[in-house]
Each structure stands twice: as C-alpha cells, then as structure tokens.
C-alpha positions as CSV (number, residue, x, y, z in Angstrom):
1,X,-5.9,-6.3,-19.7
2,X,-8.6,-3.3,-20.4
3,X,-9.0,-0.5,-18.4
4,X,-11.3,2.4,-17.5
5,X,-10.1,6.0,-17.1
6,X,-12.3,7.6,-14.8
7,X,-11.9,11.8,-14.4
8,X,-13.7,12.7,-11.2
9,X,-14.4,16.2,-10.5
10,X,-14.4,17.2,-6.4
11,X,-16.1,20.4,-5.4
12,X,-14.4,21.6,-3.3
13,X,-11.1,20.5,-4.8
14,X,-8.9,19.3,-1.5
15,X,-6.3,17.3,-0.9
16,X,-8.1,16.0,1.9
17,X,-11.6,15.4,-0.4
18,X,-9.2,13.7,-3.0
19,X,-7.3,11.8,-0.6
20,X,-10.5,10.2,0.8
21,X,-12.1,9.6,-3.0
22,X,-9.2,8.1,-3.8
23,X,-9.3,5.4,-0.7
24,X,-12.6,5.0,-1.8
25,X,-11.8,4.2,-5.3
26,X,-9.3,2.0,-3.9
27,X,-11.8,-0.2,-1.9
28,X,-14.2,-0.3,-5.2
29,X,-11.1,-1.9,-7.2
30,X,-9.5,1.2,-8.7
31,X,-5.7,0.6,-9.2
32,X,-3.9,3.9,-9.7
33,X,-4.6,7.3,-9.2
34,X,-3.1,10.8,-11.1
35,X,-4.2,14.2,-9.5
36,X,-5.2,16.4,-12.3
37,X,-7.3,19.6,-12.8
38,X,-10.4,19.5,-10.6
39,X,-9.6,16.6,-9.3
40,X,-8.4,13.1,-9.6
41,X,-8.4,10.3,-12.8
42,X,-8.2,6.8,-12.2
43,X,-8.2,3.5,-13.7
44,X,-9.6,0.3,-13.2
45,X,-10.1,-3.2,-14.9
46,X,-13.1,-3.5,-16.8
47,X,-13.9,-6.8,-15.3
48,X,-14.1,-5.4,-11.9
49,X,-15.7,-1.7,-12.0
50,X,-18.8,-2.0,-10.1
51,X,-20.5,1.7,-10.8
52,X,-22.9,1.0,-7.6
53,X,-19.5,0.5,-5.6
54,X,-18.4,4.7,-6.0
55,X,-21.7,6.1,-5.5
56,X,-21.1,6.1,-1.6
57,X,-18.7,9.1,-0.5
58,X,-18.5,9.5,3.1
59,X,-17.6,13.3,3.6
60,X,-20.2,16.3,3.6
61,X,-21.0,19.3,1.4
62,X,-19.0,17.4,-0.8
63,X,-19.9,17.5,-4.5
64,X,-18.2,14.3,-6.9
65,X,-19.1,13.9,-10.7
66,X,-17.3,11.7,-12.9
67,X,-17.0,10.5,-16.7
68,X,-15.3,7.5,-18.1
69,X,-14.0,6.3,-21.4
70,X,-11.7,3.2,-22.0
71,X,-8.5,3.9,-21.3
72,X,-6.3,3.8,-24.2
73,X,-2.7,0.9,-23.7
74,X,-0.4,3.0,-22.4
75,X,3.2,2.7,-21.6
76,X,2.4,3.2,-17.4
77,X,6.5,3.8,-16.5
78,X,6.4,6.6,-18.7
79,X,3.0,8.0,-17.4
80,X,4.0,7.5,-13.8
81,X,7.1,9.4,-14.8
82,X,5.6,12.2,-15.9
83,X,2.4,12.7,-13.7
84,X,3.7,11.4,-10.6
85,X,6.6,9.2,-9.8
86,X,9.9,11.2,-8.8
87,X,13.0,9.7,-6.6
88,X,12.0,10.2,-3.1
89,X,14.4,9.5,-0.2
90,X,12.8,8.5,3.6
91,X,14.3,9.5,6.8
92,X,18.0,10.0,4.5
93,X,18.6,6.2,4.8
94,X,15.8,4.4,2.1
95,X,16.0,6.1,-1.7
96,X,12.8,4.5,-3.9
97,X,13.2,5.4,-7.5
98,X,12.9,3.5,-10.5
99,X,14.7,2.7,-14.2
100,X,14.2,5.3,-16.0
101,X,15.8,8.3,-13.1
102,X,18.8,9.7,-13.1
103,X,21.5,11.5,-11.0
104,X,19.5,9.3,-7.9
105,X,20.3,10.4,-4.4
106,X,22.7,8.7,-2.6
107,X,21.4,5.9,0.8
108,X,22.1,3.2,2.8
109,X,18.6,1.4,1.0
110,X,18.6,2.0,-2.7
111,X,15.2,0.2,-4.4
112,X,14.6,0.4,-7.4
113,X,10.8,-0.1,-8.6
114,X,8.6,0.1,-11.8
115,X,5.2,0.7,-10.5
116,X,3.1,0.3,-13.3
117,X,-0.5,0.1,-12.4
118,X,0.3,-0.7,-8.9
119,X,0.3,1.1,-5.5
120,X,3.4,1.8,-3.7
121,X,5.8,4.4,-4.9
122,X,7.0,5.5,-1.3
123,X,5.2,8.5,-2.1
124,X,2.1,8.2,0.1
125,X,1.8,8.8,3.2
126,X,0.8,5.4,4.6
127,X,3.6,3.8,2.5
128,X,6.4,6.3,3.7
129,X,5.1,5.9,7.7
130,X,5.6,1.6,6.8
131,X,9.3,2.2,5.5
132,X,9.8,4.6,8.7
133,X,9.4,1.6,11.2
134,X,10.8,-0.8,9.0
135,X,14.0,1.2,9.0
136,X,13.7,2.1,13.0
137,X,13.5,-1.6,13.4
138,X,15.8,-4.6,13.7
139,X,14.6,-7.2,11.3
140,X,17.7,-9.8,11.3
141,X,16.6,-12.8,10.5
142,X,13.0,-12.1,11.2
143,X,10.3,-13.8,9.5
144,X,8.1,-11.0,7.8
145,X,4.4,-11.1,5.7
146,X,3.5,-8.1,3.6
147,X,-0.2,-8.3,3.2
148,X,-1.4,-6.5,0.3
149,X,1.7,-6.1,-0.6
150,X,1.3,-3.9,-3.9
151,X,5.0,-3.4,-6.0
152,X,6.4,-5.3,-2.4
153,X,8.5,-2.2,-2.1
154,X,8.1,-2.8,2.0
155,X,9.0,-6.8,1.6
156,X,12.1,-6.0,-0.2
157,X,13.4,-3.5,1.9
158,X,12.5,-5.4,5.0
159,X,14.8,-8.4,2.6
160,X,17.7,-5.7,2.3
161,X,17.6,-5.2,6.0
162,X,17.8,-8.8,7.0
163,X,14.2,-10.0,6.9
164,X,13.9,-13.7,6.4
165,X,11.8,-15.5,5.3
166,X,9.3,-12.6,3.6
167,X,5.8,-13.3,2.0
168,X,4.5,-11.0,0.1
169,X,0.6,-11.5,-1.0
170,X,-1.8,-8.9,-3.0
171,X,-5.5,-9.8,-4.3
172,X,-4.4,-8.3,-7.6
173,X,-2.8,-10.5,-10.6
174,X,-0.8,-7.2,-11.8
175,X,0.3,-6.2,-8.3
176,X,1.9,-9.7,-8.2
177,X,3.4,-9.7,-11.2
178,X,4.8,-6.2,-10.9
179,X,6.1,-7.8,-7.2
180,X,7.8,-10.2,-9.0
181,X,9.4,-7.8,-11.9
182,X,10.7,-5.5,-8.8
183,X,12.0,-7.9,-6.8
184,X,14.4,-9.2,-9.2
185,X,14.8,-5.8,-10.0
186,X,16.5,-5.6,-6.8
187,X,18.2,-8.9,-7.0
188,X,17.5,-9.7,-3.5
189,X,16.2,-13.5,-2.5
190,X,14.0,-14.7,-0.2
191,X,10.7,-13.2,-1.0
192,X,7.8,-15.6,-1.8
193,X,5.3,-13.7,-3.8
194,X,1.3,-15.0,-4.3
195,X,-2.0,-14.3,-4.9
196,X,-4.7,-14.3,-2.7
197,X,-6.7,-12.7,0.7
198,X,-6.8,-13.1,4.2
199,X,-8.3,-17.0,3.7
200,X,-4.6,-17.9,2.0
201,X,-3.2,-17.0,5.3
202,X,-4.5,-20.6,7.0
203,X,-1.5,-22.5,7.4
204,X,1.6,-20.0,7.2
205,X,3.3,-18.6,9.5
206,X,4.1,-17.8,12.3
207,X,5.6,-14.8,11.4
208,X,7.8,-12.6,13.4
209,X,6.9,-9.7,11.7
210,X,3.4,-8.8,9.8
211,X,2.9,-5.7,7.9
212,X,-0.2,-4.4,6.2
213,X,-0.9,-1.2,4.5
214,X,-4.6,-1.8,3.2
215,X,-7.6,0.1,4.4
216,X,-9.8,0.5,7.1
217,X,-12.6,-1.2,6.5
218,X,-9.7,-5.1,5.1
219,X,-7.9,-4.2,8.4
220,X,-10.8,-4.7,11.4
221,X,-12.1,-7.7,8.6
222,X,-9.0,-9.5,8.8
223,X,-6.8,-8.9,11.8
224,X,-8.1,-11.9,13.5
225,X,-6.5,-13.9,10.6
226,X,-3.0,-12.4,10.6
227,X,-3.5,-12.4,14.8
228,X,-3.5,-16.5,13.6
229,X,-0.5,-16.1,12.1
230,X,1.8,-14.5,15.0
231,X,3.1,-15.9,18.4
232,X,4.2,-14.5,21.5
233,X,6.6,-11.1,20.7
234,X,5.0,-10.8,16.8
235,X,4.8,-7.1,16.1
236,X,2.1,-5.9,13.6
237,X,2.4,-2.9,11.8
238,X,-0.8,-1.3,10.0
239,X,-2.0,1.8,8.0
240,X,-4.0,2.7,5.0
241,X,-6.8,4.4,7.3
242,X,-6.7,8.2,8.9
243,X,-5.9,8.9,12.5
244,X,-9.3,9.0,13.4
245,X,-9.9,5.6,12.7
246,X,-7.4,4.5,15.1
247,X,-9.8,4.0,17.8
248,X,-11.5,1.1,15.8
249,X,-8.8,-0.3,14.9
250,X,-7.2,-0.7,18.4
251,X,-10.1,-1.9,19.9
252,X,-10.4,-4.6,17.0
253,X,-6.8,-5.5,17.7
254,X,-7.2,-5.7,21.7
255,X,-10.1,-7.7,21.4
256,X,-8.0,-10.1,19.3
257,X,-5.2,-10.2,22.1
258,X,-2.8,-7.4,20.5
259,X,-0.7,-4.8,22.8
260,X,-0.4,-1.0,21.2
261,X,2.6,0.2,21.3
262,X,2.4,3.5,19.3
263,X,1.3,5.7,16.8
264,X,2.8,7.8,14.0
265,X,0.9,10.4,11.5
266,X,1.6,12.6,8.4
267,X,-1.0,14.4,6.6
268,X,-3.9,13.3,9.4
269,X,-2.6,9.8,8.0
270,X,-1.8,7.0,10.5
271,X,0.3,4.0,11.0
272,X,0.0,1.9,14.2
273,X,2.5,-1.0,15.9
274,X,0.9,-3.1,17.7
275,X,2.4,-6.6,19.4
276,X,0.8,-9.9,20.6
C-alpha cells in the first residue's frame, strides 16, 4: 500500500489550529498524524488523496501550506514509538500500551495495541473520553457496535469488561486488519470485525450498546442508521467533534427519538451519551 507524506505548515502554529487540520485531514482520508515543527505531517493512501478535499479549512486568520512527497515503507510501530505513542493509563483503571514498552504501569485493563497507520492510541482526547464511560459503565453481557472502530481498542476493552457480542466495523482495509492483529493481541473472543459504513448496519443488531468516535459531519449523516439498530434502553455514546458542535448533534439525535443524558469535555473536546 503507497502513501503520501504531507508536511503542513499552520500560521499560527496552535494546538487548537492543528487539532482542527488534522480532523479535517481525517474527513479527506488522511490516516495518521505526527506533530512536528510548524505544524503537523500526515499520510494518506495514494488511491484516495483528493487535493480539492484539504483546500477547505474552516477557522480564520488562519494561514495552511503544505508539500508532499511519497512517503518512503516504513516500519510504523517504530515511528509511532518514537514520535508519538507512549503507555498511557485512563482514570488509573485502563493502561493502553503496545509491544515494544516496557516497565508498563500496573491496571485493572491492560491492552495491548500496535497502531500502525491507524487511529486510536488512547491518546486523543475523544478516544480517552470513550474509554472513560466505557469504564463508568456496566457492560455484562451487553451487546456492543464500535462504529469506526479504528485499532478496536474501545471493542476490546468493552470485551474485557463483559461486552458480548461486540462488532467492530471501520471504512478502512488497514484499520481492519490492524483490528484484527490487536485483538488477538489481546486474546480476548467475541469481537466480529468488518469492513464497511453506515449501509452495512441494515440487518444487525439490536445492540445494547453503540459507540462511535468518528466526526461531526459521519455522526448527524448516520445516526438515524445506528438509531435502526437500538431498542428501548440502548445507550449511544459519540465523539470525534468539539463541544460546540454539540448542539447539532443533539438536535440530530432528538429528532431521531434519542434522550441526552450528559456531556463530558477535555481540551474543548466532547463526548455525549445519549439513550433511546
């Protein structure tokens, strides 16, 4: 599979201005991000980079140039382990870290992951908010989909707590494959991993529990299809957007028959529960 390393220069250099480029980047196809010196490089499959897909950025005053060269193979463990990836523990109960660590922190939920070129380290915000409520939650025996579910880090926690059955579906060929690696990484059972969107949904269910850390923009498109796949007492949990953007999404999911139940932020971040 051939990629394209993208090095994008933001003026002014944020977190916040990379944060948003990089969910845009993440809407035009871009797989994995590495902060570096001015701003943020990133890589995408040649089949799928669209130029006329990053040209839109939606904040002010806000200066992005990029170049782009094919990115060379890499071994993608060993870059993650050295640009980005680091053990990280959650609310002292969930430690995410992957082969090559050691001297790993001690939990109750010890997953292992190699991330490759896919999102879902634990590290972002949006991810780390999904582990919170899946660890403030009972999940016994509860049927569970993770929709765009990335390295399936959430399904296989939600497995180690109890969860069962769990689906776990991504748009991406590598993000299922890495699902796969990382779920027998974990030896735990139980987790049916695929390929698809929100269409492959007719038919399954109903689930007890959904989850789906996407994007904004995925979210409002297809809530009324995971809505399809929940019955009285199904809780949905969603992030991948910013706090502002929870007004859309709550009235998307009330006008689909959903119930908020709460909100919880970090780094002007959100994740929402909502029930049906």
């Amino acid at each position: 599979m051939k990629y394209f390393e993208f090095t994008f220069h933001t003026s002014p250099c944020t977190e916040t201005v990379n944060d948003v480029l990089a969910a845009v980047l993440g809407e035009a196809g871009f797989e994995s991000f590495v902060e570096s010196e001015g701003g943020l490089t990133a890589y995408i499959q040649q089949a799928l980079c669209d130029e006329n897909a990053i040209t839109e950025f939606p904040l002010p005053d806000t200066e992005i140039t990029y170049t782009y060269v094919e990115a060379e193979d890499k071994d993608w463990n060993e870059e993650w382990e050295k640009n980005f990836f680091q053990p990280i523990v959650i609310d002292n109960r969930c430690v995410i870290h992957s082969t090559f660590h050691k001297d790993v922190p001690q939990a109750t939920y010890d997953i292992v992951i190699n991330p490759q070129m896919a999102f879902g380290t634990g590290h972002h915000e949006t991810t780390s908010l999904i582990i919170g409520e899946l660890l403030d939650n009972e999940l016994k025996d509860k049927s569970l989909l993770d929709m765009g579910c990335g390295t399936s880090i959430l399904a296989i926690l939600a497995r180690m707590r109890g969860a069962r059955p769990c689906i776990a579906i991504d748009i991406d060929e590598w993000c299922v494959r890495n699902s796969i690696e990382n779920i027998e990484l974990n030896h735990v059972d139980d987790i049916a991993v695929s390929q698809g969107d929100a269409s492959s949904l007719v038919g399954k269910g109903p689930f007890d529990i959904i989850i789906a850390n996407i994007n904004r923009n995925i979210l409002l498109n297809d809530m009324k299809q995971y809505v399809a796949c929940m019955h009285p007492g199904s809780e949905l949990y969603m992030s991948g957007f910013y706090v502002d953007d929870i007004p859309f999404i709550r009235r998307e999911a009330e006008k689909n028959g959903l119930t908020f139940v709460h909100h919880k932020e970090k780094n002007r971040w959100a994740a929402v529960k909502f029930t049906y």
